[in-house]
N, CA, C and O atoms as a printed pandas DataFrame, in Angstrom:
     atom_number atom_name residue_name chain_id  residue_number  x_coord  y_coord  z_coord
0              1         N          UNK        A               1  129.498   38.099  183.277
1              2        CA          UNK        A               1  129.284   37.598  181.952
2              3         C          UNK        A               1  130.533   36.810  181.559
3              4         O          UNK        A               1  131.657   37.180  181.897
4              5         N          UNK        A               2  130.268   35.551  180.727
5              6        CA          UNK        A               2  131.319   34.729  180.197
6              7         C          UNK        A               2  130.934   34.654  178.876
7              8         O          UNK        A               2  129.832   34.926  178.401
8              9         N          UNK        A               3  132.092   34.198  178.228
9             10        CA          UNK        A               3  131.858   33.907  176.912
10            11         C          UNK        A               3  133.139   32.580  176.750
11            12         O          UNK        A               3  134.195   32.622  177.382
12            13         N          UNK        A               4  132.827   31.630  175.931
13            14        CA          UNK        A               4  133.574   30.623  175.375
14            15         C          UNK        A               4  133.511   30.431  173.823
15            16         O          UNK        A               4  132.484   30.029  173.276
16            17         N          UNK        A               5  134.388   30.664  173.298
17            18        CA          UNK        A               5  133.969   29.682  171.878
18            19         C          UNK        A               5  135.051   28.860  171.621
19            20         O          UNK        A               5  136.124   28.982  172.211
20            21         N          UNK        A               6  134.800   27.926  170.669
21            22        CA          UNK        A               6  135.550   27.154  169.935
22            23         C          UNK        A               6  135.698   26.481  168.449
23            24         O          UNK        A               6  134.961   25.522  168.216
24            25         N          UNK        A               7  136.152   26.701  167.936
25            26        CA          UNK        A               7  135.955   26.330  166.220
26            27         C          UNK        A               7  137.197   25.198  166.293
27            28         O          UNK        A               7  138.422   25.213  166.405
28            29         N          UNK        A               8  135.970   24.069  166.140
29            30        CA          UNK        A               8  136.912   22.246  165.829
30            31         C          UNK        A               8  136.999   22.120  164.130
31            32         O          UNK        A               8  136.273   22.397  163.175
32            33         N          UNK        A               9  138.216   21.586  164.333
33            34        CA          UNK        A               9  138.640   21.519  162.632
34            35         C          UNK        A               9  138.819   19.426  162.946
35            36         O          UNK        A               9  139.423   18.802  163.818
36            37         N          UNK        A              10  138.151   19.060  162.011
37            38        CA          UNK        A              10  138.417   17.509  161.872
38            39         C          UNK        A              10  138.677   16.980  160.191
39            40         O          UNK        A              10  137.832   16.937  159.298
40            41         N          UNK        A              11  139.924   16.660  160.128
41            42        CA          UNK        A              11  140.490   16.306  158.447
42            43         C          UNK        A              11  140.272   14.521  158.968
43            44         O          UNK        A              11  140.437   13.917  160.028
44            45         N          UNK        A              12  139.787   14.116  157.474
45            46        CA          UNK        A              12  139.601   12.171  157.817
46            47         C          UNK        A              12  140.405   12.076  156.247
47            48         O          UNK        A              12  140.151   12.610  155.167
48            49         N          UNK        A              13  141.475   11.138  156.692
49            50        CA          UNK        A              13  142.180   10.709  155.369
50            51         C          UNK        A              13  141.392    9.454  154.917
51            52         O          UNK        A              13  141.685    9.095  153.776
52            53         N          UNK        A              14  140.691    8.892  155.392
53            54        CA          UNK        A              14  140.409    7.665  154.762
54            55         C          UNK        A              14  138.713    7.650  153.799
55            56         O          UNK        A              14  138.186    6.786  153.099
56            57         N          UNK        A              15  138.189    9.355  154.301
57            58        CA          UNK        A              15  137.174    9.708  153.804
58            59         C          UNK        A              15  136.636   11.148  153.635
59            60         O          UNK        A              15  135.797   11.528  154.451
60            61         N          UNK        A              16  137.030   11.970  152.671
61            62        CA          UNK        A              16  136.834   13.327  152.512
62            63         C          UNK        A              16  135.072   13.907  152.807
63            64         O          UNK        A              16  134.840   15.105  152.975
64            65         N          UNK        A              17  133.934   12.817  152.828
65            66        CA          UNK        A              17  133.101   13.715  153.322
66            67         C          UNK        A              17  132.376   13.780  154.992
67            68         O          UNK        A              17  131.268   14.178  155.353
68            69         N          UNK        A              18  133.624   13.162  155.836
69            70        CA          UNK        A              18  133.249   13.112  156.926
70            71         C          UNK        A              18  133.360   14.238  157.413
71            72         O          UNK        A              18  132.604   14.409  158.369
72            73         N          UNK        A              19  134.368   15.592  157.003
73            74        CA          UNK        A              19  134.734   16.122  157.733
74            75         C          UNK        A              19  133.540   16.405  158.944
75            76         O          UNK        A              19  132.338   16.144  158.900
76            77         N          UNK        A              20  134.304   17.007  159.982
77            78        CA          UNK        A              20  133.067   17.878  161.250
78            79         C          UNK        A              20  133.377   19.240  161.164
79            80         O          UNK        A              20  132.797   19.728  162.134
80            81         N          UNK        A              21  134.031   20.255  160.486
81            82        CA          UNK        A              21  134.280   21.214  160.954
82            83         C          UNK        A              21  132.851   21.990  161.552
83            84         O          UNK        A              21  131.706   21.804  161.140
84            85         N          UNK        A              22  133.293   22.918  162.654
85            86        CA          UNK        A              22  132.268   23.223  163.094
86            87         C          UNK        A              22  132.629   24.518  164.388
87            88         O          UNK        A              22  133.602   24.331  165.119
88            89         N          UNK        A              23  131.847   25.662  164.546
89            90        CA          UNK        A              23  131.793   26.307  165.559
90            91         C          UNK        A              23  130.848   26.318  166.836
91            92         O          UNK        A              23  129.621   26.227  166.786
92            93         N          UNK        A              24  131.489   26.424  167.798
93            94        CA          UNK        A              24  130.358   26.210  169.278
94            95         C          UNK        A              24  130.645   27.248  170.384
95            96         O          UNK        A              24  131.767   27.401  170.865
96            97         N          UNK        A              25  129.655   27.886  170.719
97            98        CA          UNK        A              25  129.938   29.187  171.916
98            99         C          UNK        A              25  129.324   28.310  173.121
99           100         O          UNK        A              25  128.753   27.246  172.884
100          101         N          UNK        A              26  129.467   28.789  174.352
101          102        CA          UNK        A              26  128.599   29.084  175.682
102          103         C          UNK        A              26  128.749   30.603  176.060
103          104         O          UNK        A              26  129.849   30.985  176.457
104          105         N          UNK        A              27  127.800   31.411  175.967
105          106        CA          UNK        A              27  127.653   32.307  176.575
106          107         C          UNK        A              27  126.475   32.328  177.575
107          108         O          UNK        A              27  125.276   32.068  177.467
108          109         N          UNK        A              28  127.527   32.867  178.916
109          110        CA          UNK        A              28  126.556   32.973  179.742
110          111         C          UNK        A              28  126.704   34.376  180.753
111          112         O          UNK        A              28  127.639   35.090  181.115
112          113         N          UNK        A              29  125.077   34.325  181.004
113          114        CA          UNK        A              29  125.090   35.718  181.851
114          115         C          UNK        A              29  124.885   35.411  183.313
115          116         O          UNK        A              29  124.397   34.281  183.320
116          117         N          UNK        A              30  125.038   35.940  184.856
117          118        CA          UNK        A              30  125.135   35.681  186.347
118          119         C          UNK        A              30  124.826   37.346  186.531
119          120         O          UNK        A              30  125.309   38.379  186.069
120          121         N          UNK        A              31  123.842   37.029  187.385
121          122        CA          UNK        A              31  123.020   38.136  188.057
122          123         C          UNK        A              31  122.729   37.969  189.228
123          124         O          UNK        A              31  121.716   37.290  189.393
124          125         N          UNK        A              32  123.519   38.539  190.647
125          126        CA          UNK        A              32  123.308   38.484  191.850
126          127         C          UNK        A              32  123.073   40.149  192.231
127          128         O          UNK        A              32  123.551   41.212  191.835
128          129         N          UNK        A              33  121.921   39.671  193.363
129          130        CA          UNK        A              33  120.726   40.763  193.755
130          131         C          UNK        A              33  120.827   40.619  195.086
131          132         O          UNK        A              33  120.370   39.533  195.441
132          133         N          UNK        A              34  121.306   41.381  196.107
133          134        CA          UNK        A              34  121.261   41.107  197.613
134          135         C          UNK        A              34  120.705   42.448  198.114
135          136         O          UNK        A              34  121.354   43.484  198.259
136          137         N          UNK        A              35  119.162   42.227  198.397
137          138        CA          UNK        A              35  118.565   43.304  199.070
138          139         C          UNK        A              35  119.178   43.681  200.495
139          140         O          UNK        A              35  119.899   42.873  201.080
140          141         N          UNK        A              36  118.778   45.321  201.209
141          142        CA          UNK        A              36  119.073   45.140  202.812
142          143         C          UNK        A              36  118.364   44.562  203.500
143          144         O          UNK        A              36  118.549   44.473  204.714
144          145         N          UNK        A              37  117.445   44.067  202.914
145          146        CA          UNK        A              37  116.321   42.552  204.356
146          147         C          UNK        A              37  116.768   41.482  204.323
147          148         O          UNK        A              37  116.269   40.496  204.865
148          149         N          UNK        A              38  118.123   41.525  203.459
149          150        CA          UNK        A              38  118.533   39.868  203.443
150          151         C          UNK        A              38  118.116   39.079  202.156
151          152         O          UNK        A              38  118.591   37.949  202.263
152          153         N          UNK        A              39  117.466   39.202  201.054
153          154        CA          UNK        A              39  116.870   39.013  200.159
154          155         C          UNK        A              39  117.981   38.843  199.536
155          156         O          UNK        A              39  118.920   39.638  199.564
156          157         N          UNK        A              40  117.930   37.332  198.669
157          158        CA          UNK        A              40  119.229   37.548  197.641
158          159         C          UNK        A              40  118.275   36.558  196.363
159          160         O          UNK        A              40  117.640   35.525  196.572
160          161         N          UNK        A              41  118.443   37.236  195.152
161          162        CA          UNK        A              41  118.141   36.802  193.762
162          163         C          UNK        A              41  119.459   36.723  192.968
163          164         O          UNK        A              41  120.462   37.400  192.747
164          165         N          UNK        A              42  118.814   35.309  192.599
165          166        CA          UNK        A              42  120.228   34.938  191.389
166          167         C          UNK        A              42  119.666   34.556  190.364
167          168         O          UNK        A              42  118.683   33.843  190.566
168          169         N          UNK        A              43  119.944   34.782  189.247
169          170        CA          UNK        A              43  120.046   34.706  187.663
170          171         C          UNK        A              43  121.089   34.088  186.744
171          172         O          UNK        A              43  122.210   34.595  186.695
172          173         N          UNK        A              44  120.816   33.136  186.091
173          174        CA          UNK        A              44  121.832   32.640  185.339
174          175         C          UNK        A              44  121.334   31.863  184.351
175          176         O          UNK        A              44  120.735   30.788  184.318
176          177         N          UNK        A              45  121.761   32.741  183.458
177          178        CA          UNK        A              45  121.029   32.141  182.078
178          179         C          UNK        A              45  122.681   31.696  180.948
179          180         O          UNK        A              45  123.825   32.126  181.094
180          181         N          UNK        A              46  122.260   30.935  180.139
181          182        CA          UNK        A              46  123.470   30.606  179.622
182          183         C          UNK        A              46  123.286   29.663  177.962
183          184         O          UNK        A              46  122.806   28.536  177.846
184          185         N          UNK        A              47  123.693   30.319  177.122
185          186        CA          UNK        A              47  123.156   29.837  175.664
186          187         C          UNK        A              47  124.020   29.030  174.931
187          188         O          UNK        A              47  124.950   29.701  174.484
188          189         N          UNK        A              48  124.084   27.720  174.597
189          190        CA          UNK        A              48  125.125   27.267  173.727
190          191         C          UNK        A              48  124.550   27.467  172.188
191          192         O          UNK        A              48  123.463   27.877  171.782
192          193         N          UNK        A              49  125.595   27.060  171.586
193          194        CA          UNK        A              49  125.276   27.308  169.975
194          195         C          UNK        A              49  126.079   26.014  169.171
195          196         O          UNK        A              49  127.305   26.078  169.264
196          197         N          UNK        A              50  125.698   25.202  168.628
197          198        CA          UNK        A              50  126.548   24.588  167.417
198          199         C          UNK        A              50  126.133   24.877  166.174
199          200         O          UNK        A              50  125.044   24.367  165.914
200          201         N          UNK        A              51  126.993   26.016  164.634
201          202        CA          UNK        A              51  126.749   25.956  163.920
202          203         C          UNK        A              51  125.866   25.121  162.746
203          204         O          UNK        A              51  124.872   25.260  162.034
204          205         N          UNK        A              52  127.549   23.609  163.228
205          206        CA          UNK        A              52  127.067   22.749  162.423
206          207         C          UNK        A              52  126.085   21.429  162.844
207          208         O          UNK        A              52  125.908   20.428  162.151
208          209         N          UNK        A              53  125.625   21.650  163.889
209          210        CA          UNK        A              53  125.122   20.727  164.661
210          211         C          UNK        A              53  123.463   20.361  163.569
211          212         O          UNK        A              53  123.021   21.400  163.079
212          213         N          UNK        A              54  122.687   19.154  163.240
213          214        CA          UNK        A              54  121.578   18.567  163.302
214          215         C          UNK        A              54  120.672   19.769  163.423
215          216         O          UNK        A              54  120.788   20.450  164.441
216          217         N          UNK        A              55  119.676   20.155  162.397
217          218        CA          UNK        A              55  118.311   20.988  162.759
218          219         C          UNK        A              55  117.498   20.254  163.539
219          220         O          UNK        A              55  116.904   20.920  164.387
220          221         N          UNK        A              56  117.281   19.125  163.532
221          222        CA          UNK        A              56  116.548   17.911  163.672
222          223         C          UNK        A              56  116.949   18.100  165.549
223          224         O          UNK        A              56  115.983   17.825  166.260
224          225         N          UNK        A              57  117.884   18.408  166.101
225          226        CA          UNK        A              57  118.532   18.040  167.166
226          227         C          UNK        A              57  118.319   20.063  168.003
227          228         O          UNK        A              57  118.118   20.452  169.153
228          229         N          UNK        A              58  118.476   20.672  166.889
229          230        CA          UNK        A              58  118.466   22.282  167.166
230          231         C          UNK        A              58  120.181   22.706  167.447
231          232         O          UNK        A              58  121.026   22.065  168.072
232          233         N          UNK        A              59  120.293   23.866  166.818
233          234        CA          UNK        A              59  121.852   24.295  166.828
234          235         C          UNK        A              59  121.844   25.327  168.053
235          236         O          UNK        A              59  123.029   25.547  168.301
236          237         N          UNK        A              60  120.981   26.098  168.979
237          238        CA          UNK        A              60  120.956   26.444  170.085
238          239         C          UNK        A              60  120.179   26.160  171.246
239          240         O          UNK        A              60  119.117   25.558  171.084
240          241         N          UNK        A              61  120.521   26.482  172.340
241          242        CA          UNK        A              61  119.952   25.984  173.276
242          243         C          UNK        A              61  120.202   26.533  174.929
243          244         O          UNK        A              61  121.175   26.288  175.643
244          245         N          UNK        A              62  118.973   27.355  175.263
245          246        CA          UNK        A              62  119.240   28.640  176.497
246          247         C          UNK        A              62  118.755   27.844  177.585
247          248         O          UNK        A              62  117.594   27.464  177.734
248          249         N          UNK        A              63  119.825   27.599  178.405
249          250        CA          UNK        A              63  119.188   27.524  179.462
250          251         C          UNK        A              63  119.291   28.432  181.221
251          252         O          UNK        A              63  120.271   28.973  181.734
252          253         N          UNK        A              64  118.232   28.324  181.621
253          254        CA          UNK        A              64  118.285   29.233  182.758
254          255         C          UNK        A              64  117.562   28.679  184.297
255          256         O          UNK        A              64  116.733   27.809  184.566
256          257         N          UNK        A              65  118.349   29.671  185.111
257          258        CA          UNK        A              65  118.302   28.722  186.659
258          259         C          UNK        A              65  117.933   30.315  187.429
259          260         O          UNK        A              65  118.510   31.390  187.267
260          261         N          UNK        A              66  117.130   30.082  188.023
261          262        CA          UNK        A              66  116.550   31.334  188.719
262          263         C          UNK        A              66  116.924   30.561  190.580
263          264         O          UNK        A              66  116.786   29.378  190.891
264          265         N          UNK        A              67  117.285   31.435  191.277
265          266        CA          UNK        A              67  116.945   31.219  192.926
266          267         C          UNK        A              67  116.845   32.608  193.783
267          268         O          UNK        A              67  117.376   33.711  193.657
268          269         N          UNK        A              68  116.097   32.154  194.533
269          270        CA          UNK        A              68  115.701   33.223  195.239
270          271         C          UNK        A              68  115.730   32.627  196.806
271          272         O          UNK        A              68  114.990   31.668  197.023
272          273         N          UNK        A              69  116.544   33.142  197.910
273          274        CA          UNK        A              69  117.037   33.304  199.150
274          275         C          UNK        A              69  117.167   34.515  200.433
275          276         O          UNK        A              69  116.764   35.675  200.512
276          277         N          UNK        A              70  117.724   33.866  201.112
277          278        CA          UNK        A              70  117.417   34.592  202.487
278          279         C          UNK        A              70  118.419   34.604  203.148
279          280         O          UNK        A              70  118.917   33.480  203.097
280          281         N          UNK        A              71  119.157   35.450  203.917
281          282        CA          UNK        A              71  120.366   35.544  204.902
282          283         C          UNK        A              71  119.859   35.846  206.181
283          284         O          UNK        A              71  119.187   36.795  206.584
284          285         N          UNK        A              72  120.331   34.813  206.757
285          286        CA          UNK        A              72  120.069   35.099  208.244
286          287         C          UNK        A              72  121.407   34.832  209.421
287          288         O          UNK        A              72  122.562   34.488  209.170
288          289         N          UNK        A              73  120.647   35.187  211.018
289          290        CA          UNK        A              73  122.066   35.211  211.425
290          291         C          UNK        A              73  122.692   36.336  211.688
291          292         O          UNK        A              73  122.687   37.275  210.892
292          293         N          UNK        A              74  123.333   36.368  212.895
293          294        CA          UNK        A              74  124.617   37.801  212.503
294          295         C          UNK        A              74  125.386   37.631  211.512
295          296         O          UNK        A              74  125.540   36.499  211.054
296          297         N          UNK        A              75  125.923   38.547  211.065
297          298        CA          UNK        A              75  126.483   38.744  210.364
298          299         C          UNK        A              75  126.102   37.865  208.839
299          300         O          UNK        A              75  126.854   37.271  208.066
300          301         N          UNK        A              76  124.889   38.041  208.814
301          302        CA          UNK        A              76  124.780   36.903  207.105
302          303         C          UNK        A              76  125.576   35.868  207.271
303          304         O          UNK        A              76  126.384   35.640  206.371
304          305         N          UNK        A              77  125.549   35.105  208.304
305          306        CA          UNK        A              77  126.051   34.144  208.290
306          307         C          UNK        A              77  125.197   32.724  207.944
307          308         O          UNK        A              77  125.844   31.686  207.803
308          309         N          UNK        A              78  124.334   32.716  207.867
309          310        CA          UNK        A              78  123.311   31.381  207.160
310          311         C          UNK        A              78  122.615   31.938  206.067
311          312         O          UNK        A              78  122.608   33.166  205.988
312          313         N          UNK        A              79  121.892   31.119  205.008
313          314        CA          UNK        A              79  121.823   31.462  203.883
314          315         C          UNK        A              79  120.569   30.231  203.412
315          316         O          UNK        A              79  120.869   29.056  203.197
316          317         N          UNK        A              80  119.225   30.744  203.315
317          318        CA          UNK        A              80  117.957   29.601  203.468
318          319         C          UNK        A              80  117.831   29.939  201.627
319          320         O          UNK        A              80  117.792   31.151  201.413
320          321         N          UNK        A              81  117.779   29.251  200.610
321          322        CA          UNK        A              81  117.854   29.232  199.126
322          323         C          UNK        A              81  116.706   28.546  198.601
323          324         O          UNK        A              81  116.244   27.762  199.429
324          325         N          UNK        A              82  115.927   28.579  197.226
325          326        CA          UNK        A              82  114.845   27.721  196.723
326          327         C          UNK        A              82  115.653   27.840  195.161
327          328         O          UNK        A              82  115.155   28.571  194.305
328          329         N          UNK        A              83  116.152   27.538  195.049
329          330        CA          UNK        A              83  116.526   27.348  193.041
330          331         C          UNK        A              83  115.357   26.211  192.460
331          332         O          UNK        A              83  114.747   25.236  192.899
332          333         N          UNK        A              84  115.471   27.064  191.070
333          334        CA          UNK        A              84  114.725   25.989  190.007
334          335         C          UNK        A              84  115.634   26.332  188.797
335          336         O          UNK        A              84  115.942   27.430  188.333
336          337         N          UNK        A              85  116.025   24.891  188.365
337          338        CA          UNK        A              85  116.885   24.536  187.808
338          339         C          UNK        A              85  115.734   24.289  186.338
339          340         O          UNK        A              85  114.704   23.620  186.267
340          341         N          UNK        A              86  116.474   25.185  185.235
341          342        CA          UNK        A              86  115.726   24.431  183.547
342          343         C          UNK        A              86  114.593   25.000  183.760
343          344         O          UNK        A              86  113.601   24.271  183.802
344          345         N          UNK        A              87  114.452   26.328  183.934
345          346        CA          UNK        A              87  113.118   27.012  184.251
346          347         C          UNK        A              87  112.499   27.211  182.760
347          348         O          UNK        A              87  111.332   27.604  182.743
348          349         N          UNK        A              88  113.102   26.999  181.563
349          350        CA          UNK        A              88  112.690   27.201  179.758
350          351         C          UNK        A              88  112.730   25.392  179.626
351          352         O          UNK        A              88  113.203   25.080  178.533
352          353         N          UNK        A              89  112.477   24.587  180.190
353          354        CA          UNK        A              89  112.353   22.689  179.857
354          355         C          UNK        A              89  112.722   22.855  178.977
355          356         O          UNK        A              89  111.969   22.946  178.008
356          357         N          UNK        A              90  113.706   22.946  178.889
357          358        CA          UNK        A              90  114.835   22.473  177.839
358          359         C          UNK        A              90  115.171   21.069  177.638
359          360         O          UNK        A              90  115.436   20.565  176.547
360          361         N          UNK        A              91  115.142   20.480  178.748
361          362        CA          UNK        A              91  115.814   18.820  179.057
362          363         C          UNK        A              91  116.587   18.231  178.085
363          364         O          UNK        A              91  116.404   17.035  177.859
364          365         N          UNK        A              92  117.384   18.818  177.492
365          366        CA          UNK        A              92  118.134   18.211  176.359
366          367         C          UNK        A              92  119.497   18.792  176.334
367          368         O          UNK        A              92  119.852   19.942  176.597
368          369         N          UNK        A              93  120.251   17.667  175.928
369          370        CA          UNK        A              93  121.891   18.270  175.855
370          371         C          UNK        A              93  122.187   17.582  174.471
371          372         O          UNK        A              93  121.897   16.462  174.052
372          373         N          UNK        A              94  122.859   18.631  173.912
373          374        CA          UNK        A              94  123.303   18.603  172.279
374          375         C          UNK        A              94  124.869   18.199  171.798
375          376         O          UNK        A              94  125.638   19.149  171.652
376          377         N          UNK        A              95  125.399   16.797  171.535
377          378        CA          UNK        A              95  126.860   16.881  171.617
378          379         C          UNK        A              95  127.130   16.461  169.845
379          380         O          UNK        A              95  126.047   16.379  169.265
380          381         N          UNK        A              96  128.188   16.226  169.046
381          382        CA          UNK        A              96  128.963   15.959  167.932
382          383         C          UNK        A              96  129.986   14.885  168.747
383          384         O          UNK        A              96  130.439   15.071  169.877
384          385         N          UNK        A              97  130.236   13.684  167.859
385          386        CA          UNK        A              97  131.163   13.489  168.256
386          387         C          UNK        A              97  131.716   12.895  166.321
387          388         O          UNK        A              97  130.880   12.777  165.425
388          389         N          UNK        A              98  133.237   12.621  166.118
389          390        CA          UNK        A              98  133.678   12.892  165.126
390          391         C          UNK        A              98  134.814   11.768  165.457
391          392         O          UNK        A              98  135.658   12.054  166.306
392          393         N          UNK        A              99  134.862   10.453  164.789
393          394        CA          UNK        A              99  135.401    9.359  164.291
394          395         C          UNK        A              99  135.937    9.007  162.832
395          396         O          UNK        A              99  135.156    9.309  161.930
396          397         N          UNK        A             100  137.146    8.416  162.449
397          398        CA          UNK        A             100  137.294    8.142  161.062
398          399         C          UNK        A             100  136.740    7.663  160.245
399          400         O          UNK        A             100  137.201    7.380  159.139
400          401         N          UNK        A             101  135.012    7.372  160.854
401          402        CA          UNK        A             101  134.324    6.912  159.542
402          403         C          UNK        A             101  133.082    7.588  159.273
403          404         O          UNK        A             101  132.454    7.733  158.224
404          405         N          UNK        A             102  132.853    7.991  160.515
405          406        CA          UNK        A             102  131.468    9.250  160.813
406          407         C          UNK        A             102  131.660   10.128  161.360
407          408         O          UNK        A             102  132.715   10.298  161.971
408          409         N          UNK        A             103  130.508   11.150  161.317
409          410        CA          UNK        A             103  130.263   12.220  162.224
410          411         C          UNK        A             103  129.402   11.906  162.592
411          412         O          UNK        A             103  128.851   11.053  161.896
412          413         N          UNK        A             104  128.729   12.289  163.776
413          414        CA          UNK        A             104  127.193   11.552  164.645
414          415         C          UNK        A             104  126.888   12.913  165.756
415          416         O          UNK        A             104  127.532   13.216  166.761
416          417         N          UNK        A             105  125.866   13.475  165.262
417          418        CA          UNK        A             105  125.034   14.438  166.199
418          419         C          UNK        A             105  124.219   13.681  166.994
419          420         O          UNK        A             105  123.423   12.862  166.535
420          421         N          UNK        A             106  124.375   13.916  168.212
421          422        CA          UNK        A             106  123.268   13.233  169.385
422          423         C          UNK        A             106  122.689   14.066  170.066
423          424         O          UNK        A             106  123.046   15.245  170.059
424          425         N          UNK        A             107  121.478   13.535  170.932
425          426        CA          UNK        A             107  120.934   14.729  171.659
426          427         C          UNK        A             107  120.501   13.569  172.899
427          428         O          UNK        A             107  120.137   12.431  172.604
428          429         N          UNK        A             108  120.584   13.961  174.028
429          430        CA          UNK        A             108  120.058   13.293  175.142
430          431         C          UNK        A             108  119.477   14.096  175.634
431          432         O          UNK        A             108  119.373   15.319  175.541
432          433         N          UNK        A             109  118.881   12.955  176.467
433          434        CA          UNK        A             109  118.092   13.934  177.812
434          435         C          UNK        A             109  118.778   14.232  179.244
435          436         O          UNK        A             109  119.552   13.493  179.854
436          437         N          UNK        A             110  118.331   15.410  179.595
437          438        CA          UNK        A             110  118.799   15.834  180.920
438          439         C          UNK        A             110  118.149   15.592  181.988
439          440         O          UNK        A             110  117.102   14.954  181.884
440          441         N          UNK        A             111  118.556   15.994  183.155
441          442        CA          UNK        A             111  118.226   15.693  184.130
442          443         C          UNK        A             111  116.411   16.621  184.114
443          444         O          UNK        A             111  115.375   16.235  184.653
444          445         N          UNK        A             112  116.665   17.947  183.243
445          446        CA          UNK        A             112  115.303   18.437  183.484
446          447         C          UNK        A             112  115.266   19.624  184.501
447          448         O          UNK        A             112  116.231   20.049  185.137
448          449         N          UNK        A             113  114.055   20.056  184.537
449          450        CA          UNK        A             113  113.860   20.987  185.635
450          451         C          UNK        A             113  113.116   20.692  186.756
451          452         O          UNK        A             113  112.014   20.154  186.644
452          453         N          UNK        A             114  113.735   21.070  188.147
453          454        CA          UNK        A             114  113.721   20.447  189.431
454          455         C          UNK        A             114  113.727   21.801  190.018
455          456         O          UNK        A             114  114.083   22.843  189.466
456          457         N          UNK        A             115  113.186   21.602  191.469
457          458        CA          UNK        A             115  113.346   22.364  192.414
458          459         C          UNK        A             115  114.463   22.164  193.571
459          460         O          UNK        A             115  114.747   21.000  193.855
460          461         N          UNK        A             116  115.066   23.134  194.205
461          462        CA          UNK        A             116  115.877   22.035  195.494
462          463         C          UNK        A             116  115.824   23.610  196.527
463          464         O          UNK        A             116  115.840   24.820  196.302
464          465         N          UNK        A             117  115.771   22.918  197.446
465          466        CA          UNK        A             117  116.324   23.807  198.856
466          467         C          UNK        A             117  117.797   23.537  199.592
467          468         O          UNK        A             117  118.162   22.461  200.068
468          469         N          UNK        A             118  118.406   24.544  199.570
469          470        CA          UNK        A             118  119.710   24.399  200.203
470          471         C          UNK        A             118  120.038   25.536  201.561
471          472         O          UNK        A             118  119.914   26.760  201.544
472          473         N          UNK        A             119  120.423   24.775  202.532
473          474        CA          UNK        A             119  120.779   25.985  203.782
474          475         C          UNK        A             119  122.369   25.911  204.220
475          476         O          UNK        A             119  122.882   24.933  204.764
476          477         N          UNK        A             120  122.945   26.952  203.929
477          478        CA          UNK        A             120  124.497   27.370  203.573
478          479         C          UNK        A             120  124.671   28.083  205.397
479          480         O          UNK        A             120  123.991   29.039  205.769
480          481         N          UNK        A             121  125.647   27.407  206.261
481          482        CA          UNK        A             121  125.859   28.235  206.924
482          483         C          UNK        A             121  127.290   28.294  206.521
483          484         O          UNK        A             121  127.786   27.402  205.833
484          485         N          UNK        A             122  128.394   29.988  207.202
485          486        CA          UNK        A             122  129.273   29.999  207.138
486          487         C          UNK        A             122  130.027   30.392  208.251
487          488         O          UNK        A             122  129.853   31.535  208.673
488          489         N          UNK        A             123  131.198   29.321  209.054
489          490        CA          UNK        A             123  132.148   29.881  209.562
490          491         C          UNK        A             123  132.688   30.444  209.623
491          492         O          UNK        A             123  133.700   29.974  209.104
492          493         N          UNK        A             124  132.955   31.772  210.088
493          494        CA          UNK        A             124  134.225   33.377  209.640
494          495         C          UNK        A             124  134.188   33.274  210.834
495          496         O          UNK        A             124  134.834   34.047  211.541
């Protein structure tokens, strides 16, 4: 488990109602599962928050990546994986940015949720 926060303080002399003040977390949780057949499950879910962020845009936002894999090999030495990435389609990333004449909430799009296969061998 992680946790981040941060509380941005922004003073504008040339205009008292720009300020941005504002608070923002990432908390995130990691869950690894390695059965004895070689079976490995991973979990990772992870929530940001902007207080002051746009309703219009949403002030949180969970996202989560599930994979599920295989060890093979002596010694667990190769590693056959299927992740899906943005398993809640979220596709959106939420930023503030804070200039001397505005404040400006944006929201883009992400890459989205995808599938991928990855095969990990390791040298020891």
């Amino acid at each position: 488990m992680s946790y981040q926060g941060n509380y941005n303080i922004s003073r504008n002399t040339l205009s008292t109602n720009t300020t941005g003040d504002y608070y923002a977390h990432t908390l995130t949780l990691r869950l690894t599962t390695v059965m004895l057949s070689g079976i490995v499950m991973r979990q990772e879910v992870s929530n940001e928050f902007q207080n002051n962020a746009s309703t219009v845009f949403g002030q949180s936002q969970t996202l989560w990546n599930t994979t599920l894999g295989r060890k093979f090999f002596k010694d667990d030495k190769g590693e056959l994986r299927f992740t899906i990435t943005d398993v809640l389609h979220q596709d959106r990333s939420v930023g503030r940015s804070i200039t001397p004449t505005y404040v400006q909430d944006s929201r883009d799009l992400a890459l989205g949720s995808f599938m991928q296969a990855v095969f990990t061998y390791s040298f020891r």
